[in-house]
Backbone bond lengths (Angstrom), bond angles and torsions (degrees), N, CA, C in turn:
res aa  C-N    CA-C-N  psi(-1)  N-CA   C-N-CA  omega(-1)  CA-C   N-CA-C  phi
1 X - - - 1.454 - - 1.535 111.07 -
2 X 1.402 125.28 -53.48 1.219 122.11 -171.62 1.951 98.77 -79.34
3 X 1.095 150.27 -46.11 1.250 154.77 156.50 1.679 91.57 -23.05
4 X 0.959 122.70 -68.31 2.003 127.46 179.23 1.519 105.34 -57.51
5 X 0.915 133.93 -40.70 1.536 132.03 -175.48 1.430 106.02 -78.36
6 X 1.869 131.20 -60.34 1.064 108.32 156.87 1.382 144.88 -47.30
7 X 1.098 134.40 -25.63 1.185 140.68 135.59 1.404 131.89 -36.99
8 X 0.944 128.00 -50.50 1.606 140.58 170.99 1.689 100.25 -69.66
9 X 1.219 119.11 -7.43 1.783 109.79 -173.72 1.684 77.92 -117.60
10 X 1.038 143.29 -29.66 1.479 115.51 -178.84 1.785 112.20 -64.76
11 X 1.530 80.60 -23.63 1.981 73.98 -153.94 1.886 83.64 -82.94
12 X 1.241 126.90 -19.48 1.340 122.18 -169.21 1.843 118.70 -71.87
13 X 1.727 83.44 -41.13 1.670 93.51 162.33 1.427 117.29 -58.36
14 X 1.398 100.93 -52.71 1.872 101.87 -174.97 2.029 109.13 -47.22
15 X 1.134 119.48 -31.17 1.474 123.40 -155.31 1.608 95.32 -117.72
16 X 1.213 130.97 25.50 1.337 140.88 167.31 1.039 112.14 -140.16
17 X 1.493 96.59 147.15 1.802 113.83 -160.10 1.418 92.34 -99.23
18 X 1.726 105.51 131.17 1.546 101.46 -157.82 2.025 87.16 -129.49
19 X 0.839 101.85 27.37 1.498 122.85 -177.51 1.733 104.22 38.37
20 X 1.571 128.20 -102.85 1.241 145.60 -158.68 1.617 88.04 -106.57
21 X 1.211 133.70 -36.54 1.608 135.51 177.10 1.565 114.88 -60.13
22 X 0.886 99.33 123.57 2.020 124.38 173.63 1.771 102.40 -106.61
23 X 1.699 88.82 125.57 1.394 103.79 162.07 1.393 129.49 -169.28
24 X 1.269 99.93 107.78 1.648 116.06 -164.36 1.562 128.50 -149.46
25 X 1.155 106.80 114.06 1.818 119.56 -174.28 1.510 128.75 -30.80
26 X 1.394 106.51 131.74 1.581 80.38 -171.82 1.236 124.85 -81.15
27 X 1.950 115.61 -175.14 1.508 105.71 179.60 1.364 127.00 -77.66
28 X 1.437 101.71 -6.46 1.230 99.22 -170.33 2.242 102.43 -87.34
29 X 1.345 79.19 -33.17 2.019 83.37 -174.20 1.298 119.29 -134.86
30 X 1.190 118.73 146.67 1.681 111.65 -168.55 2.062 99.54 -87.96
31 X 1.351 101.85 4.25 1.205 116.13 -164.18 1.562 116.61 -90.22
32 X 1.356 101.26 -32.18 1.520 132.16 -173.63 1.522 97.76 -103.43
33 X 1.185 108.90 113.11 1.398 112.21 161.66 1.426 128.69 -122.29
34 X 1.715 127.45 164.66 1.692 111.51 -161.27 1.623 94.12 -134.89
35 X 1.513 92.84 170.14 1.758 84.99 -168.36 1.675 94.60 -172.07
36 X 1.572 85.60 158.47 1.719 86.33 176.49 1.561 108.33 -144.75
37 X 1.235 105.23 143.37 1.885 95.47 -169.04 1.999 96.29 -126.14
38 X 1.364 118.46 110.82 0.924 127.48 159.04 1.845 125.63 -27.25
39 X 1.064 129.49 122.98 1.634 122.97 178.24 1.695 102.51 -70.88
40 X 1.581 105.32 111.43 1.327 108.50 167.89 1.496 117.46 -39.24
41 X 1.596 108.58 151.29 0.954 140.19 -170.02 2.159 110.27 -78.75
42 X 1.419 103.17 106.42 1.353 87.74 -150.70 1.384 125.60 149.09
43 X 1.507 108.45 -61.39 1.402 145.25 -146.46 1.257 101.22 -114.70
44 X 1.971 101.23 144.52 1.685 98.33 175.21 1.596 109.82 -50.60
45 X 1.059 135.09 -32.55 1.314 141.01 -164.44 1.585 120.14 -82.04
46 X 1.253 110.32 4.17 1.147 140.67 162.26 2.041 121.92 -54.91
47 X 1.232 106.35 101.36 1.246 115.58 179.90 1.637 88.34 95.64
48 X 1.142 155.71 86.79 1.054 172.69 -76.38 1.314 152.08 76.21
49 X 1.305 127.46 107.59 1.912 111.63 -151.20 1.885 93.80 -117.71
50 X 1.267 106.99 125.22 1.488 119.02 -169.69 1.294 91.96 -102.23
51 X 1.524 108.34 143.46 1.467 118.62 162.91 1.959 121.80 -105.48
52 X 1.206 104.88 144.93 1.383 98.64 178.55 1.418 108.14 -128.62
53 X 1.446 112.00 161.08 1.243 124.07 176.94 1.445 104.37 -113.31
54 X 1.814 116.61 135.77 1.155 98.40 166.60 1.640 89.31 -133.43
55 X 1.760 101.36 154.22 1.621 109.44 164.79 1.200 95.00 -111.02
56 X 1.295 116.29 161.45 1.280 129.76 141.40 1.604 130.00 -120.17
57 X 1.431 122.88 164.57 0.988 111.53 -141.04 1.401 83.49 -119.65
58 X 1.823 114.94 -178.89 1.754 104.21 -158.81 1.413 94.37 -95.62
59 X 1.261 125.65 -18.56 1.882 111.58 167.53 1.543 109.95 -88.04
60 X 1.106 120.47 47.02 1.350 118.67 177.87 1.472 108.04 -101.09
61 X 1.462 109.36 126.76 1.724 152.60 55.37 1.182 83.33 -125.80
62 X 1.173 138.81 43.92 1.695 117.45 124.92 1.336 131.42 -106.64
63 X 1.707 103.69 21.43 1.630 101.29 172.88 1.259 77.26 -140.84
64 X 1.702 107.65 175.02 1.250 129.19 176.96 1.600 108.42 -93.00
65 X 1.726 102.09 123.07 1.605 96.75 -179.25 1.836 116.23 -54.02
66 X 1.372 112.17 175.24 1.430 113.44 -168.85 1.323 91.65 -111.47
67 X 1.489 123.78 110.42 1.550 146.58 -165.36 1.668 99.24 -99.39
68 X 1.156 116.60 123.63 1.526 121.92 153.06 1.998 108.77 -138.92
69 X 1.779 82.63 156.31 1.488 94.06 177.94 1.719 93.39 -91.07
70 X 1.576 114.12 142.76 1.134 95.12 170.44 2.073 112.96 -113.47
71 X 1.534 78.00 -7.98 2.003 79.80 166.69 1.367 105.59 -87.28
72 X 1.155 138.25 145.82 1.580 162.99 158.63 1.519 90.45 -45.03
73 X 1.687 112.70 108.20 1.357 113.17 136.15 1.447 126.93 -147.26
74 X 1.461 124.46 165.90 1.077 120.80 -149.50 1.265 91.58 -116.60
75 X 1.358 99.57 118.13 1.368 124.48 -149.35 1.912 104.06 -151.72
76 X 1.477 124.96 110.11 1.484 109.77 169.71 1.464 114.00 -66.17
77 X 1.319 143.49 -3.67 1.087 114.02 170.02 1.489 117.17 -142.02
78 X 1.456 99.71 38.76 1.803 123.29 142.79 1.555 123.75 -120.77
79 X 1.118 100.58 113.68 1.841 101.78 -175.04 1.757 106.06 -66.00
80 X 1.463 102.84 179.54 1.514 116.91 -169.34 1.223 105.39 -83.92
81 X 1.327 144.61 -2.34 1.346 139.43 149.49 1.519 126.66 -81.26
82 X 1.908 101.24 -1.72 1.723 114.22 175.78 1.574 112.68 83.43
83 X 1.061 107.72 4.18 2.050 113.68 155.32 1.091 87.39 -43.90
84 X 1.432 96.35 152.19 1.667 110.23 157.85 1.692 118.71 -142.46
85 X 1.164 131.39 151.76 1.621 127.69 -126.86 1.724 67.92 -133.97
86 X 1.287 115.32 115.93 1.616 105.02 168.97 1.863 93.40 -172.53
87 X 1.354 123.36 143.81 1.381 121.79 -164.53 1.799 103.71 -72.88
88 X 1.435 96.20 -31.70 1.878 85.57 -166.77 2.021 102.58 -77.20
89 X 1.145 93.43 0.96 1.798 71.87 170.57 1.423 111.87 -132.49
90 X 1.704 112.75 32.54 1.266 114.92 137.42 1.548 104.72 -128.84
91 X 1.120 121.49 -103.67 1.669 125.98 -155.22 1.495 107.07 -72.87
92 X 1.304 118.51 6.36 1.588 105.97 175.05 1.446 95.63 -131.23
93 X 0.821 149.64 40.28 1.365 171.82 129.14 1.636 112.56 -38.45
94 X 1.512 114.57 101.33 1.253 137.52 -153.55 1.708 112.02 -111.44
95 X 1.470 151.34 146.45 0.991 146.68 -179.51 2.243 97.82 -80.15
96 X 1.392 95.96 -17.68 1.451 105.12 -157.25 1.542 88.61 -73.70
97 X 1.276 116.44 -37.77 1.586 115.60 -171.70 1.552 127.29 -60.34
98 X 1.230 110.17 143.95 1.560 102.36 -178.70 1.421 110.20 -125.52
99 X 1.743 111.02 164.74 1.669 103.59 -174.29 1.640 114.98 -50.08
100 X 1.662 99.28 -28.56 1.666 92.83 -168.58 1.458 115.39 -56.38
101 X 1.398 102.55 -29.48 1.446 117.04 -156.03 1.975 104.47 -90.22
102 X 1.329 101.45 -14.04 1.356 108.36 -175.53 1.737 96.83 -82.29
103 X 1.262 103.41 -46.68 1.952 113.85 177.34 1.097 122.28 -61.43
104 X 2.133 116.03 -26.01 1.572 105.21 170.70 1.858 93.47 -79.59
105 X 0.952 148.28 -36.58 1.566 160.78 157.23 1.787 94.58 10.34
106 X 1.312 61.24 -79.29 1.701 98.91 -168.04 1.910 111.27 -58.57
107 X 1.169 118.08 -23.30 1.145 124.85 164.19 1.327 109.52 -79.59
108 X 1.417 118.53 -46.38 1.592 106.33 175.20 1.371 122.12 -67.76
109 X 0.982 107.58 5.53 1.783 116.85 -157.97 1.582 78.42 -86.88
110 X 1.238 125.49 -68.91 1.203 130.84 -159.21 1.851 121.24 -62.71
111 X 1.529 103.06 -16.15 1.518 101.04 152.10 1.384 117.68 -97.54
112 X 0.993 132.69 -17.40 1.599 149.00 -169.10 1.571 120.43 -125.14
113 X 1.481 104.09 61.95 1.582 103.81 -165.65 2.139 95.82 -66.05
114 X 1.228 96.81 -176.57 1.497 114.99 168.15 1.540 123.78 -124.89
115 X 1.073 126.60 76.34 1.211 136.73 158.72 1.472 128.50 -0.42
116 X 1.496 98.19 -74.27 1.498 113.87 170.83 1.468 129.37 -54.36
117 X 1.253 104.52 -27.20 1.645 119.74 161.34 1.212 137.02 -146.19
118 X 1.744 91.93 95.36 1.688 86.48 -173.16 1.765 94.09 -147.44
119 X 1.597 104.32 163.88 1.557 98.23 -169.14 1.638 102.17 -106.45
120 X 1.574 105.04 50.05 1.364 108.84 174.52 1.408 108.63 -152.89
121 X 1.824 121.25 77.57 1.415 116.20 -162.19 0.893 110.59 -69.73
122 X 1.628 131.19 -16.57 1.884 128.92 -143.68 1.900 85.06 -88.01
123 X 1.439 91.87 -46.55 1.904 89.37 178.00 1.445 112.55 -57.35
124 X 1.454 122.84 -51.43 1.487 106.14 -147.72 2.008 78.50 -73.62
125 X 1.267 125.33 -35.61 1.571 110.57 -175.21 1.778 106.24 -49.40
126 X 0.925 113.84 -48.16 1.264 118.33 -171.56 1.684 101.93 -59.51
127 X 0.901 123.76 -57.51 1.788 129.71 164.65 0.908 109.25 -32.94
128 X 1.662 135.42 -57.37 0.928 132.89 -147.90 1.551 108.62 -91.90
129 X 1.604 116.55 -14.47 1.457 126.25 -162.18 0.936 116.03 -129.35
130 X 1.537 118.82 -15.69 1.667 128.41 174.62 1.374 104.92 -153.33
131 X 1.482 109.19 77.67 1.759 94.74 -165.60 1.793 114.96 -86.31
132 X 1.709 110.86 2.74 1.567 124.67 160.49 1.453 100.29 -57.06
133 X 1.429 101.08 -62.43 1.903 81.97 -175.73 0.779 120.88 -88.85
134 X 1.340 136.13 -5.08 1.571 112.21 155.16 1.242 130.17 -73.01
135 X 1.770 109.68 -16.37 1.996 104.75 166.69 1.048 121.26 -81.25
136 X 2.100 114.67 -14.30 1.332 128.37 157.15 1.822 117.09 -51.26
137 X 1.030 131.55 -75.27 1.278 143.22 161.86 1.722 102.91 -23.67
138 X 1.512 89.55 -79.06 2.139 99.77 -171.12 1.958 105.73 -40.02
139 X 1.488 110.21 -26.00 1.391 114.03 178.89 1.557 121.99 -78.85
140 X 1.505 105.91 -35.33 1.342 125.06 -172.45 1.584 96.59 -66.44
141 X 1.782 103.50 -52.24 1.626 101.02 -163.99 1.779 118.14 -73.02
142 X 1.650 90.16 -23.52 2.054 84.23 160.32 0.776 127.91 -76.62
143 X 1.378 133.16 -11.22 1.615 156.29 164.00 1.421 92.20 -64.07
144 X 0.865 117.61 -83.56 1.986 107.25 -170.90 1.330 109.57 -88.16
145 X 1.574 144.01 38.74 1.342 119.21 149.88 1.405 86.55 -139.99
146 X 1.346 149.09 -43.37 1.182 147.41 -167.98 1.794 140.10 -92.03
């Protein structure tokens, strides 16, 4: 089952317009997949290309793949090891969902952070109380890691 599902998302990526977004398995595993999500247009993260790591796991689409950022960004609700704090890849985590749909996610994440849950309070405080410097900073750090 999961061997059939990865498969059916390669050929789905190939025949979908995934605009500025990259996403494709690696050579070594059909399990491990790599990806890159452009900094919306807009957004401190803007002019910036983030990389992600995804695993997947061997009952997958019945677990939620294991998502990391692997470029440094300063982000309240991705920590500095590139966790990322977002409902569909823990408790709302669906068999219906697909990587594409986890990568536009993840693009919205970055215009539409979440406050209320994220494993980086000093940021979302800073968002919430000085949000100049925090698009100051979030700009600086795509400037030097992204």
């Amino acid at each position: 089952m999961t061997m059939k599902r990865i498969h059916r998302e390669i050929a789905d990526v190939q025949k979908e317009d995934l605009g500025a977004i990259t996403l494709t398995p690696t050579q070594e595993s059909l399990y491990r997949w790599k990806g890159t999500i452009p900094g919306p247009q807009g957004s401190p993260y803007e002019g910036g290309v983030f990389n992600i790591d995804i695993q997947l796991n061997l009952d997958y689409p019945f677990s939620a793949p294991k998502v990391t950022f692997v470029t440094r960004i300063y982000h309240m609700n991705i920590s500095d090891k590139g966790g990322i704090c977002i409902d569909i890849l823990k408790q709302n985590w669906s068999p219906a969902l697909s990587l594409f749909k986890v990568m536009l996610s993840l693009s919205s994440l970055l215009t539409d952070p979440n406050p209320r849950t994220c494993p980086v309070p000093s940021i979302a405080t800073e968002y919430m109380r000085n949000r100049q410097q925090h698009d100051r900073t979030a700009k600086r750090w795509t400037e030097l890691y992204a």
